[in-house]
C-alpha positions as CSV (number, residue, x, y, z in Angstrom):
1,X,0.0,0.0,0.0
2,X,1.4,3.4,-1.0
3,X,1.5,6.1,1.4
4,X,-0.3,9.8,0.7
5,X,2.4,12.7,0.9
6,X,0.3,15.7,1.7
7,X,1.5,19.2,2.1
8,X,1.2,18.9,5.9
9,X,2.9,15.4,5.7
10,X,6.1,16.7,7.2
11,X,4.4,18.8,9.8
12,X,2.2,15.1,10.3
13,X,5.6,13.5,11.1
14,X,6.8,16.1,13.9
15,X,3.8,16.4,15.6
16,X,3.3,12.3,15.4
17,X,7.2,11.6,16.8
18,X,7.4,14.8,19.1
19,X,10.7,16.3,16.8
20,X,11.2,19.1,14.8
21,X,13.2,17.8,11.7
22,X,16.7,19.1,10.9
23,X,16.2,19.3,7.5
24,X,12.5,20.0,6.5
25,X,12.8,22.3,3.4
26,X,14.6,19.4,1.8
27,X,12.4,16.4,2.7
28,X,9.5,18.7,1.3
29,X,11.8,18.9,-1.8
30,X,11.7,15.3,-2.1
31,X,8.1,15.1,-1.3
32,X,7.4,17.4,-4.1
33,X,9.4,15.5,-6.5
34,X,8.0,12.3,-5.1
35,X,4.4,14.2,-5.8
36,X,5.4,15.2,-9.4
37,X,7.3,12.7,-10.6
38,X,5.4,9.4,-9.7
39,X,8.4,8.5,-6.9
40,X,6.5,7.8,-3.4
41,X,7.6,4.3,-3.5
42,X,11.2,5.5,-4.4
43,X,10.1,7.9,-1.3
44,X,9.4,5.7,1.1
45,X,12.4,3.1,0.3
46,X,14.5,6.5,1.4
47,X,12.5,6.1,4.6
48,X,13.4,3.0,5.0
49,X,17.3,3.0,3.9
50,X,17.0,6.3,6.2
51,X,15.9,3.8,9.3
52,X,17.9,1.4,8.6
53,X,21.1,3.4,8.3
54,X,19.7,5.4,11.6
55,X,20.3,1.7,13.0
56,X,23.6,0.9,12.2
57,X,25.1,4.3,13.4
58,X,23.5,3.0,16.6
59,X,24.7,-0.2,16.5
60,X,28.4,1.2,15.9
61,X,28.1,3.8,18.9
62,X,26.9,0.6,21.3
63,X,29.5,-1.4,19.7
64,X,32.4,1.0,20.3
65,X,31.9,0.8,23.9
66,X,31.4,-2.5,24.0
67,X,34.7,-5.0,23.7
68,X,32.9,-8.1,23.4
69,X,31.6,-7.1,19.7
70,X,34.1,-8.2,17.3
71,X,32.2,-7.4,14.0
72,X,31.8,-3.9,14.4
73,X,34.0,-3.9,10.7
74,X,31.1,-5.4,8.4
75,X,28.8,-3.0,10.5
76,X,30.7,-0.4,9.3
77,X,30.8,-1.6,5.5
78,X,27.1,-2.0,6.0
79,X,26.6,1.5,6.8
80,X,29.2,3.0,3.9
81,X,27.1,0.7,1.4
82,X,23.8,1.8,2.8
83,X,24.7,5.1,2.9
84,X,25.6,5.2,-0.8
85,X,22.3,3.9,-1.2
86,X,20.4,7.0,0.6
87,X,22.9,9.1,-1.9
88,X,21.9,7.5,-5.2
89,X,18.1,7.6,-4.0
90,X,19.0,11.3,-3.5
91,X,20.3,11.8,-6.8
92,X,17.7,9.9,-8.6
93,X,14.4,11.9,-6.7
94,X,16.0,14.9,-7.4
95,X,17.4,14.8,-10.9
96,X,14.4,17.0,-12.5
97,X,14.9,19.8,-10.0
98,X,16.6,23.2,-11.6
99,X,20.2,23.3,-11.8
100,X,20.9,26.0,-8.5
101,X,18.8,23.4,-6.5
102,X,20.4,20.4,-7.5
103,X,23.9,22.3,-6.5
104,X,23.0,23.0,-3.1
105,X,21.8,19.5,-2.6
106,X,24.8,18.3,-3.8
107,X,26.9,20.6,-1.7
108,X,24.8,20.2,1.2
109,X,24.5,16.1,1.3
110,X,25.9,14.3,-1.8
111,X,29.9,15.1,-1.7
112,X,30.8,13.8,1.8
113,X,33.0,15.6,3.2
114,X,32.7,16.4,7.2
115,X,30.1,19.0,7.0
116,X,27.8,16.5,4.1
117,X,28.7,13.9,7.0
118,X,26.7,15.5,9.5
119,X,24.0,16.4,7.1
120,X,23.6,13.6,5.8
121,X,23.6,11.5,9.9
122,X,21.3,14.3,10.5
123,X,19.0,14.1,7.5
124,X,19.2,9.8,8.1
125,X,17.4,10.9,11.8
126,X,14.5,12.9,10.1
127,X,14.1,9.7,7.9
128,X,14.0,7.7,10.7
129,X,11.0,9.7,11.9
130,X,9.7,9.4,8.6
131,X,9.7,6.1,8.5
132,X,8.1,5.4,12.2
133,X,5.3,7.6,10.6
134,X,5.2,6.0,7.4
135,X,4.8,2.8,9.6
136,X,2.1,4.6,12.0
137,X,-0.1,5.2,8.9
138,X,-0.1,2.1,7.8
139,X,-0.9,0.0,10.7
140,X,-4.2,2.1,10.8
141,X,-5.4,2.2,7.6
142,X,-5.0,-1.3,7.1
């Protein structure tokens, strides 16, 4: 079942988890191209690469401080490979958006340096929420 992306989706999401997202203007970028372009499905497997990368930065914070975890290396591939994943969704949502918007976006989360970095771990949260909304919505239309 495909989810409905409304104009008030994202204000749907803070209210719902009790967060203000980081980076709002952008998800409503993607929403719009979602919207537009026929890509809620590609939307809401961002979500869920989103969540799922949200995971493994936990899983790598727990694992650091704890000795007894001795694959904390194919975590970490995990993560680079899923996080690759959220970039190429990126790139493909947003492909169709003027070229000054696509710059920023690219400056902003696609070239990882430190500052994309934290952009991107931030942006990964706000899919998280996303997601657990996403998941909300479905369990009660159902």
């Amino acid at each position: 079942m495909t989810i409905i992306l409304s104009q008030n989706f994202l204000n749907e999401v803070e209210s719902f988890t009790e967060r203000k997202l980081h980076h709002k203007f952008f998800l409503q970028q993607l929403i719009d191209e979602a919207n537009k372009n026929n890509l809620v499905e590609k939307f809401e497997e961002l979500a869920f690469t989103g969540k799922y990368v949200n995971g493994l930065f936990r899983a790598i914070k727990i694992g650091q401080a704890n000795p007894d975890i001795t694959n904390l290396h194919l975590i970490k591939e995990d993560l680079m490979k899923n996080i690759e994943k959220v970039i190429t969704l990126i790139k493909e949502m947003t492909i169709n958006l003027n070229q000054d918007a696509f710059a920023e976006i690219n400056l902003k989360f696609i070239e990882l340096s430190k500052d994309q970095f934290n952009n991107i771990t931030q942006f990964v949260d706000d899919l998280d929420q996303v997601k657990k909304y996403i998941n909300h919505l479905k369990r009660n239309i159902s």
